[in-house]
N, C-alpha and C positions, 0 to 999 in steps of 0.2 A: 688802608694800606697806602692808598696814594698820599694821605696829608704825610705820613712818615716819610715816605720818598720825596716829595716836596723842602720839606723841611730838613734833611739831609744835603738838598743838592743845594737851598738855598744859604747856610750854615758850613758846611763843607769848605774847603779850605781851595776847593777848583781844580786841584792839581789832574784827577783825570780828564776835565775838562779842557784843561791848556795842551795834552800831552793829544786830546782827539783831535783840537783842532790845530793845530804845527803838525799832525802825524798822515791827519787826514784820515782819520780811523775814528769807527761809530765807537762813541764814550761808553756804553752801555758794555761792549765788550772790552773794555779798557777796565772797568770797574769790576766784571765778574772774574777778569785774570786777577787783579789784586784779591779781591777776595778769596778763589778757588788758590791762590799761591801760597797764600800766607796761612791758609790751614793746612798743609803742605808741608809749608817748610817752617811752621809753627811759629809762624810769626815776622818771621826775614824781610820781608816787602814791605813791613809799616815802618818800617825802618826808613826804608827808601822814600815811601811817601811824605812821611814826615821830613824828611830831610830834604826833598822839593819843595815842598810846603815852605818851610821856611827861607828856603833862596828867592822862591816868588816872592814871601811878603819880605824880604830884605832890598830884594830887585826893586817893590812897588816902594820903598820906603826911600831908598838912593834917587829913583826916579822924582819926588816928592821934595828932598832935598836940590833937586838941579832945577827944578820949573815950580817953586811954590804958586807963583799967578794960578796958573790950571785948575789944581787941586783946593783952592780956598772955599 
């Protein structure tokens, strides 16, 4: 059970990750509201995830285009 958790958090796109640490809120219950929500509202919140998801990797992508040196 842990290499699956591992392998999730490692593979995973980070977004409850970035939201625990800017919120200041343990990730672990950041993760079980998206889950416990989205079977809920059948699905509503991957919506939202996804759609952090990709502002992050757009944000990391703009960032990459302003500083190439850093990132090489």
């Amino acid at each position: 059970m842990n290499e699956l958790k591992l392998f999730f958090q490692e593979h995973a796109f980070g977004v409850c990750s970035k939201l625990g640490e800017k919120l200041r809120f343990p990730i672990d219950s950041i993760r079980l509201f998206f889950i416990y929500s989205s079977f809920i509202t059948l699905g509503s919140p991957v919506i939202i995830y996804v759609s952090l998801a990709m502002m992050m990797k757009i944000r990391k992508y703009f960032r990459r285009m302003n500083n190439p040196i850093l990132f090489d």
